[in-house]
N, C-alpha and C positions, 0 to 999 in steps of 0.2 A: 672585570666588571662587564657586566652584557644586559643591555635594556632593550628591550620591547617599546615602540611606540605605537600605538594606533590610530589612526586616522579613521574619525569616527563616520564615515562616507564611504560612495562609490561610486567617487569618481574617477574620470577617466586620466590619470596621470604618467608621467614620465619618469616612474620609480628609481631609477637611476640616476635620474636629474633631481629627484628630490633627494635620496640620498644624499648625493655630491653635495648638495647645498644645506644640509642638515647639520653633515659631519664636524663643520667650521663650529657648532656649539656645543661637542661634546670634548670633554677633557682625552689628552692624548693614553690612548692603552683603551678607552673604554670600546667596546663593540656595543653595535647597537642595529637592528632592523626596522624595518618600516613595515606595517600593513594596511591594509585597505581593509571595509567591510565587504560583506558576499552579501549581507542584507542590510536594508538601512532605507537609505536616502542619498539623493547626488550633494545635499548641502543639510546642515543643520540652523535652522531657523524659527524654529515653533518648538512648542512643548512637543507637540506631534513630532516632529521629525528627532527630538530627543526620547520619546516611547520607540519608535521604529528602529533606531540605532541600539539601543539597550541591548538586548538578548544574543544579537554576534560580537560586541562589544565583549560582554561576560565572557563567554564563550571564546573569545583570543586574548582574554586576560586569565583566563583557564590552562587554556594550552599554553602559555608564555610560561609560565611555572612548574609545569609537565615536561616544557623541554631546557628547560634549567636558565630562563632570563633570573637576574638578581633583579629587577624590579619592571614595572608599568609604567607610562606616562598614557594617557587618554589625550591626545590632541586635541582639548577641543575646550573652548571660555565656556563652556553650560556646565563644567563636570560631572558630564554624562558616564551614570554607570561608576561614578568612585567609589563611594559609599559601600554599596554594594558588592564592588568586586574586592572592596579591604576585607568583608567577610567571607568571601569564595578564597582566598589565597594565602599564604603565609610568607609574600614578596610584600615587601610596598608598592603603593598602587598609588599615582599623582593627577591630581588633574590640570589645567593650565589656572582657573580665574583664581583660587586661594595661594597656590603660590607666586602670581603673580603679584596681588591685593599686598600678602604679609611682604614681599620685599620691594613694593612702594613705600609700604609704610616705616620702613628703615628709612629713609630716603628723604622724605619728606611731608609737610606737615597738610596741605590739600594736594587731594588727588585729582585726574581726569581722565574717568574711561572713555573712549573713543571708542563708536562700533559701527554696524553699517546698517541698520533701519530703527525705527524707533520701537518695534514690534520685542526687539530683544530688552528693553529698556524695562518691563517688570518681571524677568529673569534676575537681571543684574542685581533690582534691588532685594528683591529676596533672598540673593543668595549673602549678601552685605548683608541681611536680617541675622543672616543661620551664623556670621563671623562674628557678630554681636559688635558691630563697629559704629562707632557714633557717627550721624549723620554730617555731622559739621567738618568730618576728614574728608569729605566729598563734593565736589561742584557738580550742577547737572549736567548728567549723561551724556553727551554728543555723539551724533551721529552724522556718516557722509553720503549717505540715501546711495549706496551701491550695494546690490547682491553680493553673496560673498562669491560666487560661481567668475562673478566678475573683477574682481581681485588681483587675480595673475593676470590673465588676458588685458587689462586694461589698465596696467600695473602704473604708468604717468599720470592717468589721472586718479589714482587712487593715491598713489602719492601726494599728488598736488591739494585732491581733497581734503585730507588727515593734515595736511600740512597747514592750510588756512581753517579748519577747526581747532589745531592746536593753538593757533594763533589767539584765536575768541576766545580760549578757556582760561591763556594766558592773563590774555589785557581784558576783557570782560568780567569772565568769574575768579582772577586772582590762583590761579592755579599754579602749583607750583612743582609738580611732575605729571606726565601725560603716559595712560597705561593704555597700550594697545588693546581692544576690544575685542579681538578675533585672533584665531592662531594663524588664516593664512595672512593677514598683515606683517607677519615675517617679513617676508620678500620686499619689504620697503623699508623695514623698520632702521639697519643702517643710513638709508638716504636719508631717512626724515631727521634721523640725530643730524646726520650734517649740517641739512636745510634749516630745521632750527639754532643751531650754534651759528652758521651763517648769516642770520636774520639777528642775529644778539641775544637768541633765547637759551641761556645756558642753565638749563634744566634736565633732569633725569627722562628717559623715556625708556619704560620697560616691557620688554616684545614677553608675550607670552609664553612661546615656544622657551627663549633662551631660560628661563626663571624658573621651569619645572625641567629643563637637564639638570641645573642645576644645584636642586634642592634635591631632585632623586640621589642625584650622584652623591650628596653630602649624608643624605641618610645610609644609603647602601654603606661608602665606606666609615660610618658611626657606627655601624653596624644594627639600626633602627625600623624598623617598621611597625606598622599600626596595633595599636592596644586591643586586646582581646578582651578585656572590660566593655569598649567604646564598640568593637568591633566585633562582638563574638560569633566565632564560627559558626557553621551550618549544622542544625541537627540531620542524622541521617535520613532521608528519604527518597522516594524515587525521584528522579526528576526525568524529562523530556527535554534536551534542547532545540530551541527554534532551529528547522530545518531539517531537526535530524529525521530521517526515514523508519 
């Protein structure tokens, strides 16, 4: 099995480091690469910064299937570019918020996304429109008024943050699992399971990254990808990719 992930940015990272720290969620035997955008944006935060990522997006969900990945994952809670590249490709193509959402929802009966400005907060719920999910499986949205740029770099308090709103969503709005909002929330998402079992809060919390290895992996080896009914392919025509010359 060999997955493609994308990292829907361009930023400036430590590819190896992220590697190494990725590998602990794929299943043993699977291969998997990382890439970064050539166009885009250093963070995705706005609708804008989900147009600007789009078209290199496509365009390495393109070539992931050109150079023989069994499937996609789009790194990124907006699922920028999914939709779209299930009709570009004959792989499965995942993005992090749906399958994040549907294996909450195993789990537990209120949910609580956690993200990092309030700005992302009518994404979220539109995209909860398009799953057709009743509003009452949800407490309001929470947020820890941190860039996502600053995330890693600031990773204690970013912990600390997420950690005293998961607290609120708990004993405030009765919440009964806590869904990470963002993909690089990764990088804390172990500490905060401890920090809340610690604190007595013995509830689920599902990091976004881990939940779409997951579901790809389980599709690939079902042998499943996207319906050509829902999904149909591209009629022929010329096209241009962004950038190309």
């Amino acid at each position: 099995m060999k997955i493609k992930v994308i990292y829907p940015t361009m930023e400036d990272l430590d590819m190896q480091a992220e590697r190494d720290f990725m590998s602990k969620y794929f299943s043993k035997g699977t291969e998997f690469d990382i890439q970064l955008l050539d166009y885009g944006s250093i963070s995705v935060e706005s609708e804008y910064d989900v147009s600007m990522a789009t078209p290199d997006i496509l365009k390495k969900i393109k070539e992931a299937e050109e150079n023989g990945y069994d499937g996609v994952i789009v790194s990124a809670f907006d699922e920028i570019a999914v939709r779209a590249g299930r009709e570009l490709v004959d792989i499965p193509v995942i993005g992090s918020f749906d399958a994040t959402i549907l294996t909450a929802l195993g789990l537990a009966d209120k949910l609580c996304i956690i993200s990092y400005f309030e700005e992302v907060i009518p994404q979220f719920e539109m995209r909860l429109r398009v799953l057709a999910l009743s509003p009452d499986k949800f407490t309001p949205i929470r947020v820890v008024h941190m860039l996502v740029e600053e995330i890693i770099p600031q990773k204690e308090k970013a912990l600390q943050r997420l950690f005293e709103e998961s607290v609120k969503a708990i004993e405030e709005d009765k919440a009964q699992c806590i869904i990470l909002g963002n993909t690089e929330m990764t990088i804390v998402a172990e500490e905060l399971d401890e920090k809340l079992k610690d604190a007595g809060y013995d509830i689920p919390l599902v990091d976004p990254n881990f939940a779409a290895i997951q579901m790809l992996e389980s599709y690939i080896r079902m042998g499943l990808k996207q319906s050509r009914i829902t999904y149909a392919p591209l009629r022929e025509k010329k096209l241009k990719w962004y950038g190309d010359d």
